[in-house]
C-alpha positions in Angstrom: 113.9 327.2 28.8 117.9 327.7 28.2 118.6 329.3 24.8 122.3 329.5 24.8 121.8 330.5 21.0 120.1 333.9 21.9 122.0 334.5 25.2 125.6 334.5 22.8 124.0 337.3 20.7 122.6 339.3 23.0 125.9 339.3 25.2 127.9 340.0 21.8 125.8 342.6 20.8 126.2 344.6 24.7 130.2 343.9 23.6 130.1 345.4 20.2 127.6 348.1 20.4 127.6 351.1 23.1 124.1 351.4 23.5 123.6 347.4 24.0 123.8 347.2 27.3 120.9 350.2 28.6 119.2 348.8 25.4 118.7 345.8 27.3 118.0 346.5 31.1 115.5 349.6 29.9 113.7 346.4 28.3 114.0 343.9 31.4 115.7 346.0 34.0 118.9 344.5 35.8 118.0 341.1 36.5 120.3 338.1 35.9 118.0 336.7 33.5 121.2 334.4 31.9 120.7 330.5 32.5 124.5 329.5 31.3 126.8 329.7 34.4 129.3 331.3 32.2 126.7 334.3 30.7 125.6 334.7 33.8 129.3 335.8 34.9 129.8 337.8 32.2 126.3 339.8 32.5 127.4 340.5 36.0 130.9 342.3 35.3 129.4 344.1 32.1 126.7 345.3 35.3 129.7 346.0 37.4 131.3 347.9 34.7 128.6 349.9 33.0 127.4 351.2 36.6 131.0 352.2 37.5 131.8 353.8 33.9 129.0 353.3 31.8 131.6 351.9 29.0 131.4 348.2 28.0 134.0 346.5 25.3 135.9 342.9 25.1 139.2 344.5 26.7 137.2 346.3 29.9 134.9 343.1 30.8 138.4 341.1 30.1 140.1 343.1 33.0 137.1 343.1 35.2 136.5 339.2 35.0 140.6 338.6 35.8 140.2 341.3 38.1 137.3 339.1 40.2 139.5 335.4 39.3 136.6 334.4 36.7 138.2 335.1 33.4 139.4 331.0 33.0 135.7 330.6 34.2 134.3 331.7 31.0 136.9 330.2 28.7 139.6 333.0 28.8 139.3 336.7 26.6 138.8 334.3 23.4 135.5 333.5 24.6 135.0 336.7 24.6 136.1 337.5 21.4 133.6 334.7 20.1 130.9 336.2 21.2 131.0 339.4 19.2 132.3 337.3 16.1 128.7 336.1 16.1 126.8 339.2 15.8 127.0 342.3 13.7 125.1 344.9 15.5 122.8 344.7 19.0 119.1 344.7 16.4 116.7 343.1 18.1 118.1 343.4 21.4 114.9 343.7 23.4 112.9 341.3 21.5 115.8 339.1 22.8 115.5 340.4 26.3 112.2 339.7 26.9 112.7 336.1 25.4 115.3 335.6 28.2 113.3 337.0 30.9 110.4 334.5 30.0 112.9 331.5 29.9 114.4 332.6 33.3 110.9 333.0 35.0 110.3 329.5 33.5 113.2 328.5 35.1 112.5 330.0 38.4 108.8 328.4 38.2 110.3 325.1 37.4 112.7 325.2 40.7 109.8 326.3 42.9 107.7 323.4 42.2 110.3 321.2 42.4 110.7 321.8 45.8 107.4 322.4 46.8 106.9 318.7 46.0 109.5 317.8 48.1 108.4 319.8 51.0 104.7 318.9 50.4 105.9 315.2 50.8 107.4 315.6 54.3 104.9 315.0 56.9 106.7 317.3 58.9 106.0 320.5 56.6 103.9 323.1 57.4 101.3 324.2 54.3 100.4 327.3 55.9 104.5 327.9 55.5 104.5 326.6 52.2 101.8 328.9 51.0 103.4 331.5 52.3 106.9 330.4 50.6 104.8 330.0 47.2 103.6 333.5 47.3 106.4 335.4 48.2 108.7 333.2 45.5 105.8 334.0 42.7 105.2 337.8 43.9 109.7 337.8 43.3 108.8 336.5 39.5 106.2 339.1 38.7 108.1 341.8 40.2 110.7 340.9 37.1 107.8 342.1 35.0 107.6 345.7 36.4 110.5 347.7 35.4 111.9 349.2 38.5 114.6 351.4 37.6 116.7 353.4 40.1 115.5 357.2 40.2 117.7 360.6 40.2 117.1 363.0 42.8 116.3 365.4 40.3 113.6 363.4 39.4 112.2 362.6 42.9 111.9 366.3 43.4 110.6 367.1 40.2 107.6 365.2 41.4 107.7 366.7 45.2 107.6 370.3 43.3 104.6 369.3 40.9 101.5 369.8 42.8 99.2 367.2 40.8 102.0 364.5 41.6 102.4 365.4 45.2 98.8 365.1 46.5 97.6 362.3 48.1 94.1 360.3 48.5 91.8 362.9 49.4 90.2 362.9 52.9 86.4 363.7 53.9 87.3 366.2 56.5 88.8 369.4 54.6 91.0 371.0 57.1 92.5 367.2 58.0 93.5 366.9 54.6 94.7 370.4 54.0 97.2 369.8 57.2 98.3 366.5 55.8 97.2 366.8 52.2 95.6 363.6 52.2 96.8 359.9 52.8 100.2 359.1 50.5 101.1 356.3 48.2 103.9 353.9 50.3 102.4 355.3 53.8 100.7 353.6 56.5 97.9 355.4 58.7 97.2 353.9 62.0 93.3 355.4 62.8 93.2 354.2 66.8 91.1 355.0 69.2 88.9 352.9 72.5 85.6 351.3 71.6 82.8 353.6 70.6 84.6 356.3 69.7 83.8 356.0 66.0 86.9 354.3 64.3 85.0 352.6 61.2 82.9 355.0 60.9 85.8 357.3 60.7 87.5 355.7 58.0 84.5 354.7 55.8 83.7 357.9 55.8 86.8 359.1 54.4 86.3 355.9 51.9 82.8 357.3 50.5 84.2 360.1 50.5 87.1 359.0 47.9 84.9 356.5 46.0 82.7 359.5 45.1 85.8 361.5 44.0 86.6 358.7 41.9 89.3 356.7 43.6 88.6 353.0 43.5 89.1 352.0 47.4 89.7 348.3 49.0 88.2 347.9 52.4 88.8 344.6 54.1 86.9 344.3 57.8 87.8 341.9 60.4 85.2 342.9 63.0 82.1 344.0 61.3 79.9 341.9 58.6 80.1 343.2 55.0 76.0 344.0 54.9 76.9 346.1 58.8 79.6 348.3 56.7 77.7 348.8 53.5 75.0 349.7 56.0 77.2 352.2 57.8 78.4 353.9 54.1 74.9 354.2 52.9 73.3 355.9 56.0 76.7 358.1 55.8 75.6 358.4 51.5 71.9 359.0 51.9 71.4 360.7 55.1 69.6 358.1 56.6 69.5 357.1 60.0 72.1 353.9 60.7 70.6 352.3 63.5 67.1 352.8 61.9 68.3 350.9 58.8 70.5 348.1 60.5 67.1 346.7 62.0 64.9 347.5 59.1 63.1 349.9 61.0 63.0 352.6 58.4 60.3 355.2 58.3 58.5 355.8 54.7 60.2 358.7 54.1 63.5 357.2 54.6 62.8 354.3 52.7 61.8 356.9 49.6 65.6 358.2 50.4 67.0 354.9 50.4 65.7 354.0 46.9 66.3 357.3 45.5 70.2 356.6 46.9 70.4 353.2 46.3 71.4 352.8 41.8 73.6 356.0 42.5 75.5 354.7 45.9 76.0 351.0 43.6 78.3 352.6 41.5 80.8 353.8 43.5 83.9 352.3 43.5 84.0 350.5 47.0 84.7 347.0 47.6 84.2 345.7 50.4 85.8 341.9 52.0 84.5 341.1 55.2 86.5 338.0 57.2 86.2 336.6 60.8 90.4 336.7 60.4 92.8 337.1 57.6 96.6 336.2 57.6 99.3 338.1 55.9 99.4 336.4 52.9 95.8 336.5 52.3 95.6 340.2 52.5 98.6 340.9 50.1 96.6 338.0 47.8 93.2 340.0 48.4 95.1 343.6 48.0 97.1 342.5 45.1 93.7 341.3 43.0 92.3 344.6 43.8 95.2 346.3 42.2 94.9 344.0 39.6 90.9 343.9 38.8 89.5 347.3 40.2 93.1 349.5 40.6 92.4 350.4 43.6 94.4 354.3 45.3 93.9 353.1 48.7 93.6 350.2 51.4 91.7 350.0 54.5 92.0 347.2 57.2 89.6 347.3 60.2 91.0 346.1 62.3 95.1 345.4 62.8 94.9 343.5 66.5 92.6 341.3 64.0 95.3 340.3 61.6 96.6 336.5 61.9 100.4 336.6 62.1 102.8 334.2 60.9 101.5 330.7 60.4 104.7 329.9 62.6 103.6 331.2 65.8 106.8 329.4 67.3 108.6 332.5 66.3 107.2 334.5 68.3 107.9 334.5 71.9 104.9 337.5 72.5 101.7 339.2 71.4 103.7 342.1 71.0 106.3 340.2 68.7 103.4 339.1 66.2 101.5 342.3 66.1 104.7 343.8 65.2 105.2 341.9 62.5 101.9 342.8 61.2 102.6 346.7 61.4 106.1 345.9 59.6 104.0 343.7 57.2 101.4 346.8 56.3 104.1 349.1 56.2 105.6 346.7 53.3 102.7 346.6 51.6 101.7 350.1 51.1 105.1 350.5 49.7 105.0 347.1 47.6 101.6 348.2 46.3 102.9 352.3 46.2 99.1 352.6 47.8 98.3 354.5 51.2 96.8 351.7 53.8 95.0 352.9 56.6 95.0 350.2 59.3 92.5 350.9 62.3 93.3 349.8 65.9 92.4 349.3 69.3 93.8 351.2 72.2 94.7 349.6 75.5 92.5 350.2 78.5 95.0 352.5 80.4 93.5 355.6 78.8 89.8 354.5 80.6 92.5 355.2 84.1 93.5 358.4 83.1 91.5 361.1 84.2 91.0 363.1 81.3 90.3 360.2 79.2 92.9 361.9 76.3 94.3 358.7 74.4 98.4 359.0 73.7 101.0 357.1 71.7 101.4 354.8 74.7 98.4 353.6 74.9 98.1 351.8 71.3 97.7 348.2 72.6 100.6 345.1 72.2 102.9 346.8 70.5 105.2 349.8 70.2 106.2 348.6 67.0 103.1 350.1 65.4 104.3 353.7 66.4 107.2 353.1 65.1 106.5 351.5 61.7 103.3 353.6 61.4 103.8 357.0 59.2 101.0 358.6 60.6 99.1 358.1 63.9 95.7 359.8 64.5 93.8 359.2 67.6 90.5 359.8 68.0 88.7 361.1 71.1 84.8 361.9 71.8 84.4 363.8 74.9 80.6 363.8 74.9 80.8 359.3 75.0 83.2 359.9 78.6 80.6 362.8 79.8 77.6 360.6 79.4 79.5 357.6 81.3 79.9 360.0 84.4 76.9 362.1 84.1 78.2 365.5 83.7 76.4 368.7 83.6 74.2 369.2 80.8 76.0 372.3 79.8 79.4 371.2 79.3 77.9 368.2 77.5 76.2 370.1 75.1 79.6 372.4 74.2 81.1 368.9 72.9 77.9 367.2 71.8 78.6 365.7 68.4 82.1 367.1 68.1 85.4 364.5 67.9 88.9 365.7 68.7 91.6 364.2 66.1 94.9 364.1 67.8 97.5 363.8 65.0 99.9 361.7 67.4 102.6 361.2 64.6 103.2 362.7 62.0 106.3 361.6 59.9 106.6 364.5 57.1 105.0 367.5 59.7 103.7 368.9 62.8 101.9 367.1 65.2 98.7 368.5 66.3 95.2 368.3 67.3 92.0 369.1 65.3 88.2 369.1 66.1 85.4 367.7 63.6 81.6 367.5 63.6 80.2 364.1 64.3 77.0 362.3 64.0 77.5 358.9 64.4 73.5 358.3 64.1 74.1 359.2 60.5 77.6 358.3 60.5 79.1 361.2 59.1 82.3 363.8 60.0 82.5 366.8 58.5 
């Protein structure tokens, strides 16, 4: 796992040859993947250097290493000198490169389970802690696989000016997605809204709606059984009725529908994980196979008040501390995963005290952290579910009947707003 042989070369090469040294990080990126203490010091000054000049030679790393008291480190400028005596060119260099990144993963595997053991051994270790450690240590070891280069401005708004780049996840309802232009890769949605206003319904049927365009989607519920949601997306699908199919009481007709819908609707790319509770860890696991195995554009989480924090509830002194640390958490991973993720959630009771019933930032319930770390906030609101509580007039009831008001609460890259939308929840759709 230490190959001092290869790690002389390819440091003599980056010393003798000008293009060495972007040779080598285009192959690997910028990583420290050197195991000799004194390779490791010289890699960092030739980083130092090339980022400052972009010029790399014996007499400029010399200067830099005396410059930061490390040059007796290394064994002095004739060290130096050594290294480029033993190569004659930088061939190879990224065959060599990758050789060092696999020894320094190695490595890095090798240290983790070392202490792993010893933590697993103490009776006074948590495992839910540990597992946690484990996973974020091996996500840090395959992120040295992805090449993650810094970008130009130029090219950051090359790809704001292309419209193909720019778009995002489509949405189901048009003029929604023409204000927003669809959910974004690295954003986080919050969908919130009080009980029976339609939330999963909401988002699956933005999630049909994207697995029929094409985009494999990753749906993890919290609240409702996987059969209840694949219920809900096929009455949405075939235009069947939801309630009549939950409790098998569909009519001939619709059951013609439902096996007319049924092969089509199967190859959709949905998938669905239904949990009683998930922590964070589990998630990123369950998010990170679905990139893996089915690529999937876009996440959904129903619901966020359902996440498990931090298996070291000690560190948090409130509700409101741990829910915030889930919002921070699905904010991290829809930039992690360069995914939207649209997390539903409950609002607090206050809005039932208000008399218009009209749900506001304030009212998302435990945390302001969620406003804060969300990107976009959309509220939703049915004013026919308040009229029927308090028995208005038929009229007015029948002016809002099957219509749902979207309040786009936040709105990080626009205007906030508010938009109305058809709604049938019997059929479950929103157009």
């Amino acid at each position: 796992m230490l190959d001092i042989d290869i790690e002389s070369i390819v440091l003599g090469g980056m010393l003798i040859e000008a293009q060495g040294f972007p040779r080598f990080t285009d192959a690997i990126g910028e990583v420290n993947v050197f195991g000799d203490q004194r390779h490791a010091v010289i890699y960092e000054a030739m980083l130092s250097l090339f980022k400052e000049s972009g010029q790399i030679d014996v007499c400029l790393v010399s200067q830099e290493l005396r410059k930061r008291n490390r040059l007796k480190e290394i064994g002095g400028s004739a060290y130096l000198v050594s290294l480029t005596e033993r190569v004659s060119s930088a061939a190879h260099i990224e065959e060599y490169a990758r050789i060092l990144l696999q020894n320094h993963i190695k490595r890095n595997i090798k240290a983790l389970s070392q202490h792993l053991e010893t933590q697993a051994s103490s009776d006074q270790s948590d495992p839910f802690a540990l597992l946690d450690y484990c996973q974020s240590e091996l996500d840090k070891a395959t992120d040295y696989l992805q090449q993650r280069h810094s970008r130009t401005t130029a090219e950051y708004l090359t790809e704001l000016l292309n419209p193909q780049q720019n778009k995002g996840v489509p949405m189901a309802i048009e003029g929604l997605h023409c204000w927003l232009n669809g959910y974004h890769p690295g954003e986080l949605t919050v969908i919130a809204g009080r009980p029976g206003m339609g939330k999963t319904a909401f988002a699956l049927n933005d999630a049909l709606h994207q697995a029929r365009s094409g985009y494999p989607v990753g749906f993890i519920s919290l609240e409702m059984t996987g059969k209840m949601v694949t219920g809900r997306a096929f009455a949405n699908y075939a235009g069947i009725n939801s309630n009549h199919l939950c409790t098998q009481g569909l009519s001939r007709e619709e059951m013609e529908i439902a096996v007319q819908y049924r092969a089509s609707f199967g190859e959709f790319p949905l998938y669905i994980e239904e949990a009683s509770c998930m922590s964070l860890l589990q998630i990123r696991m369950k998010a990170k196979e679905w990139i893996r195995t089915k690529k999937i554009k876009i996440l959904y989480v129903d619901y966020l008040q359902l996440i498990i924090g931090s298996h070291d509830r000690k560190s948090f002194r409130t509700r409101d501390q741990e829910v915030g640390e889930i919002s921070r958490f699905l904010k991290g991973l829809a930039k992690e995963l360069n995914i939207p993720v649209v997390a539903l959630a409950q609002l607090s009771r206050e809005v039932e005290k208000r008399g218009n019933k009209l749900p506001t930032l304030s009212d998302l319930r435990e945390s302001g952290s969620i406003e804060q770390d969300a990107d976009n906030v959309m509220l939703l609101y049915r004013p026919d579910y308040y009229q029927e509580l308090s028995g208005e007039e038929e009229t007015l009831k029948e002016q809002t009947e099957k219509k749902i008001d979207i309040i786009l609460a936040k709105y990080r890259n626009g205007s906030t707003g508010r938009t109305t939308a058809d709604c049938d929840l019997a059929y479950m759709r929103f157009r």
